[in-house]
MDTraj code that builds the backbone (N, CA, C; nanometers):
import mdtraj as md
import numpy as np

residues = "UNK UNK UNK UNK UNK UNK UNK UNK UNK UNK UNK UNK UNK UNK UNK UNK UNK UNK UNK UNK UNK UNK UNK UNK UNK UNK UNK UNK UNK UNK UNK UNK UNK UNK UNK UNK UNK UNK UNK UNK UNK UNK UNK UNK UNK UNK UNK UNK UNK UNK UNK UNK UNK UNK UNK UNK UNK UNK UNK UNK UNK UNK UNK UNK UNK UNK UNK UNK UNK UNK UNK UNK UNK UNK UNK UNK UNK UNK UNK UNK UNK UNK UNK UNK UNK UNK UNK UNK UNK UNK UNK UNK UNK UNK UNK".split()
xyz = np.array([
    [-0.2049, 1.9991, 0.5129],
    [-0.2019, 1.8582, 0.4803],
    [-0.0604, 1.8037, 0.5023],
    [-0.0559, 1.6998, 0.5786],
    [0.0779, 1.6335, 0.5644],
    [0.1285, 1.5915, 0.4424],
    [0.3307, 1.6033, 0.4662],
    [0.2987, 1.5207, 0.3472],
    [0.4552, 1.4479, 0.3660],
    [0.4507, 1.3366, 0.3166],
    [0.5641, 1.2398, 0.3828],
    [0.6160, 1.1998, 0.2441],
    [0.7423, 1.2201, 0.2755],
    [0.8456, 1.1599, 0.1534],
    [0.9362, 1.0106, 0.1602],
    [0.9109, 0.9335, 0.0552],
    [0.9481, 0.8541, 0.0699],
    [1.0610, 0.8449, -0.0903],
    [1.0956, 0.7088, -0.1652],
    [1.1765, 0.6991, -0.2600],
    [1.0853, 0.5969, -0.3507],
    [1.0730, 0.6499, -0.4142],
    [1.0769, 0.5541, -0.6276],
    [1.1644, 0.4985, -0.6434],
    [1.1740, 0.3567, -0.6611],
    [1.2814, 0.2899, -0.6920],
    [1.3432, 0.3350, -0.8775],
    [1.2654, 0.4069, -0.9520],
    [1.3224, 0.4934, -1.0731],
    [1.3126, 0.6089, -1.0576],
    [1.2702, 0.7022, -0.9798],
    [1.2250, 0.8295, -0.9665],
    [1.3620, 0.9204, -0.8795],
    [1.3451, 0.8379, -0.7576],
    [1.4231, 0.9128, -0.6372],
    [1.3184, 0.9627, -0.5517],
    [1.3526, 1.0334, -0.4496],
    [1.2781, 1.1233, -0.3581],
    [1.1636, 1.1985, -0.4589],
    [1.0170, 1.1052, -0.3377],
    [0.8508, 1.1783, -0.3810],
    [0.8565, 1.2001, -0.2610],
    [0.7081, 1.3158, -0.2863],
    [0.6427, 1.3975, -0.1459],
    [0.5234, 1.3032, -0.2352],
    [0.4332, 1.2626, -0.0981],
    [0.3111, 1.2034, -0.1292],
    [0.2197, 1.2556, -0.0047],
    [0.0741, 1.2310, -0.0148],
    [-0.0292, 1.2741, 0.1069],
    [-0.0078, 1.1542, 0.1249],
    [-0.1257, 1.1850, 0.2812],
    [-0.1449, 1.0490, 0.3476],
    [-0.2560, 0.9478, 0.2552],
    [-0.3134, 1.0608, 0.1945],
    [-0.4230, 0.9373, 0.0860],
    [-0.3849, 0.8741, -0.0291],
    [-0.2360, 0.9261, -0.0830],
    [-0.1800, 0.8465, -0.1511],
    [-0.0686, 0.7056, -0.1223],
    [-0.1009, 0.7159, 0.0314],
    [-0.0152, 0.5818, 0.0791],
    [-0.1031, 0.4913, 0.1493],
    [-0.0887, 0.3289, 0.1078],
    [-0.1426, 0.2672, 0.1919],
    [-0.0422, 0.1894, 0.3043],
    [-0.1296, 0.1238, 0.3961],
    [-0.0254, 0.0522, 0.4951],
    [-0.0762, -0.1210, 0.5248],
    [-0.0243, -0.1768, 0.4974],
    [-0.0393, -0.3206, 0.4918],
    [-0.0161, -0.4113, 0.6632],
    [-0.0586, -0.3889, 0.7514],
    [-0.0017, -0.4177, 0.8323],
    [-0.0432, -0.6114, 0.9168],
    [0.1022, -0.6478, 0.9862],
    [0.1132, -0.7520, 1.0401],
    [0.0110, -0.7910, 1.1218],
    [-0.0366, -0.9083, 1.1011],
    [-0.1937, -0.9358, 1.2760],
    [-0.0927, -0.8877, 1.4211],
    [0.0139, -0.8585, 1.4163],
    [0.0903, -0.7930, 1.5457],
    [0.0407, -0.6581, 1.5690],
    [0.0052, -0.5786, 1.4622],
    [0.0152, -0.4297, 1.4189],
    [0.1551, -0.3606, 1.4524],
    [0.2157, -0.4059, 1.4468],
    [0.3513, -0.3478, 1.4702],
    [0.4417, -0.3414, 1.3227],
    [0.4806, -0.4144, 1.2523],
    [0.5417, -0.3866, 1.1484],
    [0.4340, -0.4161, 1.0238],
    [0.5070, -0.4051, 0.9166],
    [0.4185, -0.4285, 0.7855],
    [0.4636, -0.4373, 0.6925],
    [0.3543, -0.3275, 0.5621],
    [0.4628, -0.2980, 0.4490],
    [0.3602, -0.1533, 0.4353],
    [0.3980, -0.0712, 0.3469],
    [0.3108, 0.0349, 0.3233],
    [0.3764, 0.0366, 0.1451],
    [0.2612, 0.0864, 0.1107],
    [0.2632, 0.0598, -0.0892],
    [0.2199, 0.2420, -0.0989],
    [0.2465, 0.2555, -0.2320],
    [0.2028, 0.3931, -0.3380],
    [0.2451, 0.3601, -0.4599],
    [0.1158, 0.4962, -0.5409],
    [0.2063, 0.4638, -0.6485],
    [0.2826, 0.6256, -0.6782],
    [0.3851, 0.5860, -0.7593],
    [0.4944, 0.7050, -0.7908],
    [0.3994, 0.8123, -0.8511],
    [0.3919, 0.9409, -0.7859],
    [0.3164, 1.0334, -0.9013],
    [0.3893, 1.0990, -1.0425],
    [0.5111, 0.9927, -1.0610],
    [0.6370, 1.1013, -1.1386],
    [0.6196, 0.9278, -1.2841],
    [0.6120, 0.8412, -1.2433],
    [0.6538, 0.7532, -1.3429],
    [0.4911, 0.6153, -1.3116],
    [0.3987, 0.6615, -1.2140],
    [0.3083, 0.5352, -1.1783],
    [0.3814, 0.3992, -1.1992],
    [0.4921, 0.3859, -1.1332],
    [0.5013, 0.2821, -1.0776],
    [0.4392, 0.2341, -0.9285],
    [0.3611, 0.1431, -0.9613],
    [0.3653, 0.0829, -0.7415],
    [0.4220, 0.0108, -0.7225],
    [0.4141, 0.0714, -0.5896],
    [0.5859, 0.0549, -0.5011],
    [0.5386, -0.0186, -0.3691],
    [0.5965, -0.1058, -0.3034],
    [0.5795, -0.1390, -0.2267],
    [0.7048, -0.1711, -0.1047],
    [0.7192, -0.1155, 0.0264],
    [0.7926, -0.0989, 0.0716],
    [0.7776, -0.1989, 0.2186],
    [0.9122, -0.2558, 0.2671],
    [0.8795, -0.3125, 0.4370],
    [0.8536, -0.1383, 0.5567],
    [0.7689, -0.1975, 0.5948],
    [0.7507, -0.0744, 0.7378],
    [0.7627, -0.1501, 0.8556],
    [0.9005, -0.0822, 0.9391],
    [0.9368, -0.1714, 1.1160],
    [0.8393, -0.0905, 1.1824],
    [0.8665, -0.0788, 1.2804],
    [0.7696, -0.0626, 1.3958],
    [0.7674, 0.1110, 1.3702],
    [0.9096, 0.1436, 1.3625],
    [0.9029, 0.3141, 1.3945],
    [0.8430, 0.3688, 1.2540],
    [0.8584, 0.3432, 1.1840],
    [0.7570, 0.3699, 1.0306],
    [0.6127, 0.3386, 1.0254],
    [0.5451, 0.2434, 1.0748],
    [0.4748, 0.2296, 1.1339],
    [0.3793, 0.3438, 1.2153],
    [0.4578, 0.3384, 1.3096],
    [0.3945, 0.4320, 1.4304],
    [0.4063, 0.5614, 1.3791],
    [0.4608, 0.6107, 1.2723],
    [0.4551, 0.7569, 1.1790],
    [0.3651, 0.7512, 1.0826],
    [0.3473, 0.6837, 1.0229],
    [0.2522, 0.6551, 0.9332],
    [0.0858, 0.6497, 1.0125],
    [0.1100, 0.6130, 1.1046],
    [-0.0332, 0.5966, 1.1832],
    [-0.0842, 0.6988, 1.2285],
    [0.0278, 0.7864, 1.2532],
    [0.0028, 0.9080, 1.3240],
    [-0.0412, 1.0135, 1.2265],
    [0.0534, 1.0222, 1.1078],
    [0.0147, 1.1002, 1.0157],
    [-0.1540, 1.0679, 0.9764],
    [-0.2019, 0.9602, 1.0469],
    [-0.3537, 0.9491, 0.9723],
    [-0.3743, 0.8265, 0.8543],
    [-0.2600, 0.7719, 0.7776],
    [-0.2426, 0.6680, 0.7168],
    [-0.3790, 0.5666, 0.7049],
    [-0.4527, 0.5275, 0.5918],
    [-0.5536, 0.4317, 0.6618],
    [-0.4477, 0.3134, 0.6474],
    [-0.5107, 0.2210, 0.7274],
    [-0.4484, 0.0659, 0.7324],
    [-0.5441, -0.0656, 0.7381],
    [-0.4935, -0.1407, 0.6659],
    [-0.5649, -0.2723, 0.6716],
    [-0.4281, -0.3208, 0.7736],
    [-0.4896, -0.4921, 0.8395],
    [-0.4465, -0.6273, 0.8949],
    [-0.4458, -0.7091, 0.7946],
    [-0.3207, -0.7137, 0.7160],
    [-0.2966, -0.8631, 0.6703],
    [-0.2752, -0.9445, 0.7063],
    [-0.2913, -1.1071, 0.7266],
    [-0.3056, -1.1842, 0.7673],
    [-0.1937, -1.3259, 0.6667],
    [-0.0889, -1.2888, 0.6346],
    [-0.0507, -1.4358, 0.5225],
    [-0.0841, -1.5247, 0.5510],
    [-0.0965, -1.6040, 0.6633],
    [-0.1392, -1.7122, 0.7186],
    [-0.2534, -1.7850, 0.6701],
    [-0.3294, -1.6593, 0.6230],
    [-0.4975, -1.6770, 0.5929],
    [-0.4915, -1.7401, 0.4815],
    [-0.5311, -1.8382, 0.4706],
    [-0.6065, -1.8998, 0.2797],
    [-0.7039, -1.8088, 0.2059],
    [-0.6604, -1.8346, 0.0452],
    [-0.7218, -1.6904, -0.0256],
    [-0.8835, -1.7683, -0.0336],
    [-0.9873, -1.6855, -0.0128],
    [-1.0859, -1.7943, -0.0470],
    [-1.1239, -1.7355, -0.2017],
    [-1.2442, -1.8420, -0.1825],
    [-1.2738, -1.8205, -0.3549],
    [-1.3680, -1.6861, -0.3712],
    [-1.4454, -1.6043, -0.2486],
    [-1.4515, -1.5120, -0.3093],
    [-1.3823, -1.4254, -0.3271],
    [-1.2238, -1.4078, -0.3112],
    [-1.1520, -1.3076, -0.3715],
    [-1.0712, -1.3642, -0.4572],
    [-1.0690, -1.5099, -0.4911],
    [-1.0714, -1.5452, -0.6562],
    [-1.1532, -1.5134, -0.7401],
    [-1.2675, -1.4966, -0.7218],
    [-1.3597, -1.4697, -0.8387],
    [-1.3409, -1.3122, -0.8425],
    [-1.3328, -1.2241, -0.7209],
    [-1.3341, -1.0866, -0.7468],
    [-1.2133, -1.0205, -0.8234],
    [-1.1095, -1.0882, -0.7800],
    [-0.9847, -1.0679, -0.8505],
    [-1.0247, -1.0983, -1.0533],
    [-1.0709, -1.2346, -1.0423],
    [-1.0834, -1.2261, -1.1815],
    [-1.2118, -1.1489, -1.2638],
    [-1.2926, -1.0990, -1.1977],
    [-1.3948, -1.0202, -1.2061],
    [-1.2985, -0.8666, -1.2368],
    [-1.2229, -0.8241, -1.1545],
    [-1.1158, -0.7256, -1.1526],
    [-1.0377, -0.7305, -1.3141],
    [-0.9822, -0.8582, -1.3441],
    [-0.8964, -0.8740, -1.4792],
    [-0.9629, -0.8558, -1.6028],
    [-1.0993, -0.8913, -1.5700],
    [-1.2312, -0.8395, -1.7041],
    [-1.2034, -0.6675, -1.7041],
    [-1.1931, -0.6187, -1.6440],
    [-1.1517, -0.4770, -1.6475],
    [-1.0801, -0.4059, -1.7266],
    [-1.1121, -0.2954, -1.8381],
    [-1.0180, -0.2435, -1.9234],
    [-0.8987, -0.1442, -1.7897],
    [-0.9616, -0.1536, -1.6781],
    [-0.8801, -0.0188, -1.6049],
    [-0.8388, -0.1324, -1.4804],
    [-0.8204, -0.2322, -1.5023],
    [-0.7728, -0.3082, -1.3753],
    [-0.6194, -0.2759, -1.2934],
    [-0.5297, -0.2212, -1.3583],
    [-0.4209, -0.2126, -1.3300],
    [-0.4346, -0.0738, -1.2447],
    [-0.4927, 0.0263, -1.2907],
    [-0.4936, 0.0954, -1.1271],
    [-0.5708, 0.0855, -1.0319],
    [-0.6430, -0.0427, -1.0020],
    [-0.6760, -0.0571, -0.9130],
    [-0.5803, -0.1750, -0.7988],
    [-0.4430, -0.1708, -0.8314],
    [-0.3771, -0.1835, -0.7992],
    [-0.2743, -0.1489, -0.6905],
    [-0.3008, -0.0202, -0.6869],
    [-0.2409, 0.0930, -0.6292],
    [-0.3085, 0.1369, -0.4774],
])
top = md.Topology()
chain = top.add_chain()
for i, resn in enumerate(residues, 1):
    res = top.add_residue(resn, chain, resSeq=i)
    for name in ("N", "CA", "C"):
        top.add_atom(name, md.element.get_by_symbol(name[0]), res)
traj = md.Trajectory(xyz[None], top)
C-alpha cells in the first residue's frame, strides 16, 4: 500500500494511505487542494495542490472530485447539508 506523507498543522509529519486523502481539484484538472484528517489529533486539514502534487497524488491512485467555485450552491445541497447538521455524527463527515 502506498503511503504519502504530508504535515498537521499541530502534529508535524503524518504517513497517510491513499484512502485517507482526498483531492479537490480545479475544472483545469491541473491544480487544486487535497484535504485529510490528522490520524494523531483529527484535525482536517486542508491543503493547496500545484500541478506537480497533483500529478502524484493521481498516480498514487488518489480518488478526486472537479470543483467548480464558479458554480452556485443549489438548494439541493442546502437542504442536504442541513439534513447533515441534524446529525449527532456530522462533523466526521467532514473529512
Amino acid at each position: 500500500m502506498t503511503t504519502i506523507r504530508t504535515t498537521c498543522e499541530r502534529c508535524g509529519d503524518v504517513e497517510l494511505t491513499t484512502d485517507d486523502i482526498g483531492l479537490e481539484l480545479a475544472p483545469s484538472g491541473t491544480t487544486g487542494n487535497y484535504r485529510f484528517q490528522c490520524p494523531f489529533c483529527a484535525a482536517v486539514q486542508r491543503r493547496p495542490a500545484n500541478n506537480r502534487v497533483v500529478s502524484i497524488l493521481l498516480a498514487t491512485g488518489v480518488e478526486y472530485e472537479i470543483i467548480d467555485p464558479s458554480a452556485p450552491i443549489t438548494e439541493d445541497e442546502i437542504a442536504a447539508f442541513a439534513t447533515a447538521l441534524d446529525r449527532e455524527d456530522w462533523f466526521s463527515e467532514i473529512s
